[in-house]
N, C-alpha and C positions, 0 to 999 in steps of 0.2 A: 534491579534487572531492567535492561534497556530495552526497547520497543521490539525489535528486532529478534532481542532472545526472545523475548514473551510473544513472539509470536510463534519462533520454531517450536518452543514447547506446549503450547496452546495447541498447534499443529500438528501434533506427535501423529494422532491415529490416523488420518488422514494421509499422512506421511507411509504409514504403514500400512494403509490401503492400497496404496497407488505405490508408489516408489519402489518402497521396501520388495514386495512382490515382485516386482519388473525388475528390481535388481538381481531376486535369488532366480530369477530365468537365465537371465544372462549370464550371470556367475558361476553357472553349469558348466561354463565353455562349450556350448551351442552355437552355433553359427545363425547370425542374424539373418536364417533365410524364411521361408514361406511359413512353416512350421510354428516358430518363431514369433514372427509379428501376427499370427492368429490368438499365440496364451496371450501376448499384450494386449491384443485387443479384447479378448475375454477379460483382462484384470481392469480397463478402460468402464466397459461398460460393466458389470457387477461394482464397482467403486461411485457408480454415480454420474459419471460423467454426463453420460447421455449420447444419444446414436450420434447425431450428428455430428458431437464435437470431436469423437470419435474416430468417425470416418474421414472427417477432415483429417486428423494427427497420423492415422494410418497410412493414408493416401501417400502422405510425403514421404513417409519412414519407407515406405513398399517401393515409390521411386526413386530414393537415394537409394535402397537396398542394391536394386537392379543396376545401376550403376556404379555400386560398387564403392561409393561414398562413406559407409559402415564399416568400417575394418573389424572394429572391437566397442564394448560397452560405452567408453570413453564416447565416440564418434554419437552413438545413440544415443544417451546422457545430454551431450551438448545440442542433438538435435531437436531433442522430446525437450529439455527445457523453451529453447528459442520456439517451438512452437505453442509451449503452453500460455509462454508470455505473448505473443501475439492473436492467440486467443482472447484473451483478456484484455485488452489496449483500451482505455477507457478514457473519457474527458470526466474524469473525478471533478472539474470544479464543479459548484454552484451557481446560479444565478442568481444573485445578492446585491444588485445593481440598485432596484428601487426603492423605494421608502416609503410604507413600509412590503418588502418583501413578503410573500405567502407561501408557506411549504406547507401541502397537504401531507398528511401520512394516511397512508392505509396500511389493510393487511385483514389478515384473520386472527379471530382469539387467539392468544396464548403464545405468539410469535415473539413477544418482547416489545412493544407498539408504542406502549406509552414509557416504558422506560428508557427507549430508545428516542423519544421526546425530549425529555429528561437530559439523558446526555448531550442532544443537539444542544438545547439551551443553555447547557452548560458551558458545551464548547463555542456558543457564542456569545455570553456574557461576559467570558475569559478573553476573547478578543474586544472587549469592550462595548460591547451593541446591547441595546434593550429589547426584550424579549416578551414577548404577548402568547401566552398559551389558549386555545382555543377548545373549550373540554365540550364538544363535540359527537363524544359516547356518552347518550344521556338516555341509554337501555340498558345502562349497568353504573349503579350507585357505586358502586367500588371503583370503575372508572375513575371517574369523577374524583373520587377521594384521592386514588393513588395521583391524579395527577396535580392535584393541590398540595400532597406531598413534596412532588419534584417542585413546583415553582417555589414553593417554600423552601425546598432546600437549595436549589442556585440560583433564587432571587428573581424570578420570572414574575410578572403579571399573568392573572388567572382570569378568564369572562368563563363564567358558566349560569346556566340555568337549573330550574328546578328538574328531578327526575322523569322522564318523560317527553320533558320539550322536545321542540323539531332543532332537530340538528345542526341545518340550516342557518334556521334564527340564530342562533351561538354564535358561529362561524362570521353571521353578519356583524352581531355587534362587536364581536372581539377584532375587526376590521373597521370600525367607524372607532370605537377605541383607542385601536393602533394609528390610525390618521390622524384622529384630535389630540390625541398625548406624541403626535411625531415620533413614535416608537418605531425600530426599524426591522424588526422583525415579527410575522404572527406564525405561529407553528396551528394548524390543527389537527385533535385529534378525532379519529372515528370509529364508527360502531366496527365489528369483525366478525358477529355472525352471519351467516352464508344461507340461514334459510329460517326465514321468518314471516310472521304473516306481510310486512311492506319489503320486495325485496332491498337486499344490499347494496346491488349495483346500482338501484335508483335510484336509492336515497342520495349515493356518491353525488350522481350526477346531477343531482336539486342540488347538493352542498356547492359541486362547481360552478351550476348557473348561478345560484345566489353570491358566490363569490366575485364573479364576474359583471354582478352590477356595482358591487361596490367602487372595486377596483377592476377595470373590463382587461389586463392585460394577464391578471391572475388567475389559478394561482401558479408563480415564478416558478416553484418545485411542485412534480408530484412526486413523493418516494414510497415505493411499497417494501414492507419488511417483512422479511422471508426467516426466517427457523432452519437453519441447515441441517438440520437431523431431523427434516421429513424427507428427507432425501429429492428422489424424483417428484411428489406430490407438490413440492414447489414450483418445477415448472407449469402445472397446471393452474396453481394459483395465480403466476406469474401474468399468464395469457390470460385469463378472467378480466382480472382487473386492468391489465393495459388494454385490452377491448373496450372497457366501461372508461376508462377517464383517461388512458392516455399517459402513460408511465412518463418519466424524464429519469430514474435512476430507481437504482435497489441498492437497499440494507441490507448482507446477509449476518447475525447474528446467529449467537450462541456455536461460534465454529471452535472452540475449545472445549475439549473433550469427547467431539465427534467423531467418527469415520466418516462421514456423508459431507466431508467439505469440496469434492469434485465437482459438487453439483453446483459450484459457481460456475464449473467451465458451462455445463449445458444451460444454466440462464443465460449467461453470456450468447450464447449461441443462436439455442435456441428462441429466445424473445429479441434480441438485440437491444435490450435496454443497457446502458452502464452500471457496473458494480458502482455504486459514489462510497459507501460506508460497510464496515465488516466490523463485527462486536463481539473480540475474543474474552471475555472475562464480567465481573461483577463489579469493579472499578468504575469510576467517572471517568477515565480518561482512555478504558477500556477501548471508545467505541473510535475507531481509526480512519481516517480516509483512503480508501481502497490504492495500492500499488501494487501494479501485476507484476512487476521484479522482486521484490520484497515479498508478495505472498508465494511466489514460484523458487523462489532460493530458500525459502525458509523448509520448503519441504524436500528440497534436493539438498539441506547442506547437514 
């Protein structure tokens, strides 16, 4: 199965949140008037979307309406796509310029964090680059392991400390590591509980200044990784942490087998960070670099 299918299928519920609904509206032979773009906009926001992205997509539909630009489903169909992909409009690259390169990850427990590590590593070891993992979550021994796991399994370099240490420290020497072995990439990972006796957000932000002595241009990525079947509760996590460090891009994962996959329009949206990564499946080669044509066709086709 090719990337494309494995995405429309991965996509299914989602599909059938959004789509599917808006098409049996239409398919009544109802007249695309007031009535109308109100159940859409009810099927908009109950799917995830979120208000704003919302009101944007409405907005336009209600003034082609009035003009008369709407004839039939068809007309709405090619509207509602063209605008969901522009919603979405992303500069998916990387910044991977320097040597070596820093991509922080954040997020909250349970989001997929470090396997989504895991796969970055993967997908840049297969493009030939050396890879320095930075185990960083060192308030959870299990951390720690699963991610000595992944380096073991696609060939990374591991710095970590014992259980307990400061985070920080980690992150520094897996960075003096990565400059004396001219490694070209350091991925770090970090803690994701939300409420503990040292807050999370501070720790972040000790990990970034400490990062920022080493190498003071870093770190090149931050990416937060998001759970799309918290549905709206993402946008709140979203906004946390780009307040605290200052996002560069979002991972959203686990969008196979969800209904709550809309909710990339309201990050999109609402935080304006770029989608960069979307992680349909339990594969290594699962985790994809975000295309807003290809995620919007796969639910329309």
């Amino acid at each position: 199965m090719g990337f494309l299918e494995k995405l429309k299928e991965r996509l299914s519920k989602t599909k059938q949140s959004i789509v599917e609904k808006i098409e049996t509206v239409i398919s009544t032979g109802k007249k695309i008037d007031e009535t109308t773009i109100e159940e859409i906009e009810e099927i908009l926001i109950s799917s995830d979307v979120g208000v704003k992205a919302t009101k944007e997509i409405i907005d336009i539909i209600r003034d082609r309406a009035k003009e008369g630009a709407l004839k039939n489903f068809l007309d709405l169909k090619s509207l509602f796509k063209e605008q969901l992909i522009n919603l979405l409009k992303n500069n998916t690259s990387l910044n991977l310029e320097s040597i070596p390169s820093v991509i922080l990850v954040v997020g909250v427990n349970g989001v997929g964090k470090t396997t989504t590590i895991g796969k970055l590593g993967y997908r840049f070891i297969s493009e030939g680059k050396n890879v320095v993992f930075a185990a960083s979550d060192t308030f959870r021994a299990a951390a720690v392991e699963q991610l000595e796991i992944w380096a073991s399994r696609v060939g990374a370099d591991i710095i970590k400390h014992k259980s307990g240490a400061d985070p920080a420290a980690v992150a520094f020497d897996a960075l003096e590591h990565a400059k004396s072995k001219k490694k070209d990439i350091v991925i770090i990972d970090t803690a994701g509980r939300l409420h503990t006796k040292f807050p999370l957000m501070e720790e972040l932000k000790k990990i970034k200044k400490v990062i920022k002595k080493s190498i003071p241009e870093a770190p090149h990525e931050t990416l937060l990784v998001l759970d799309a079947t918290t549905g709206q509760n993402a946008i709140r996590q979203a906004t946390l942490f780009n307040e605290a460090v200052g996002l560069t891009g979002v991972v959203v994962t686990k969008l196979d087998g969800t209904a709550k996959g809309g909710v990339i329009f309201a990050i999109k949206k609402e935080i304006g960070v770029p989608i960069k990564f979307i992680g349909i499946g339990e594969d290594l080669e699962d985790l994809k670099e975000f295309n807003p044509e290809d995620f919007v066709n796969a639910l329309f086709d």
